[in-house]
N, C-alpha and C positions, 0 to 999 in steps of 0.2 A: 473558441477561446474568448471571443469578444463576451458573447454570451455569459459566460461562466464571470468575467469580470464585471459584467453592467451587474452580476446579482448581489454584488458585493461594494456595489457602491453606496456609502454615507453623504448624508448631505453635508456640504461643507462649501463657504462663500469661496474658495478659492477652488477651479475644477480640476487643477494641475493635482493639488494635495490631494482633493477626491479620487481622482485617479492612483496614485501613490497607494492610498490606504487602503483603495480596492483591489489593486494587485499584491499587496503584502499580506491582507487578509485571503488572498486565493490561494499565496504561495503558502502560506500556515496549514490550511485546510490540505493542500496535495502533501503536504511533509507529512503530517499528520497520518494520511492516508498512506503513504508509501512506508512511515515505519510499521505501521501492523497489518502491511501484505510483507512486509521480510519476516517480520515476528509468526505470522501464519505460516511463512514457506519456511523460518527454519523450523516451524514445529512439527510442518509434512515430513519436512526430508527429514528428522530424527525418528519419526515414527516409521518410515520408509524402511527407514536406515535397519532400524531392528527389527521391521519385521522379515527384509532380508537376510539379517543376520539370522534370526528363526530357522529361517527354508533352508539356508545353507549350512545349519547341523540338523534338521528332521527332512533332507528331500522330499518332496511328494514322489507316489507310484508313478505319477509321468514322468519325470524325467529318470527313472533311473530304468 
């Protein structure tokens, strides 16, 4: 985590605020990141979703 925060540090005279800015800029980027992994997995589970809906009005030969 350190890591991911030293990458996101500005220079700024005061290291308190640099510190601040470089964890709000990490928490932006993880937000960022985690709304289009929910936007990706709601768009699995819809396409999931139907193409189970599919199988279960044409079964396939295995299972029936």
């Amino acid at each position: 985590m350190e890591n991911l925060v030293h990458q996101h540090r500005s220079m700024h005279w005061n290291p308190l605020i640099q510190e601040i800015q470089a964890k709000d800029h990490l928490i932006s980027e993880l937000q960022q990141t985690l709304a289009e992994n929910q936007q990706r997995l709601e768009e699995l589970s819809l396409a999931l979703q139907t193409l189970l809906a599919a199988e279960g009005a044409h079964p396939t030969s295995l299972e029936q």
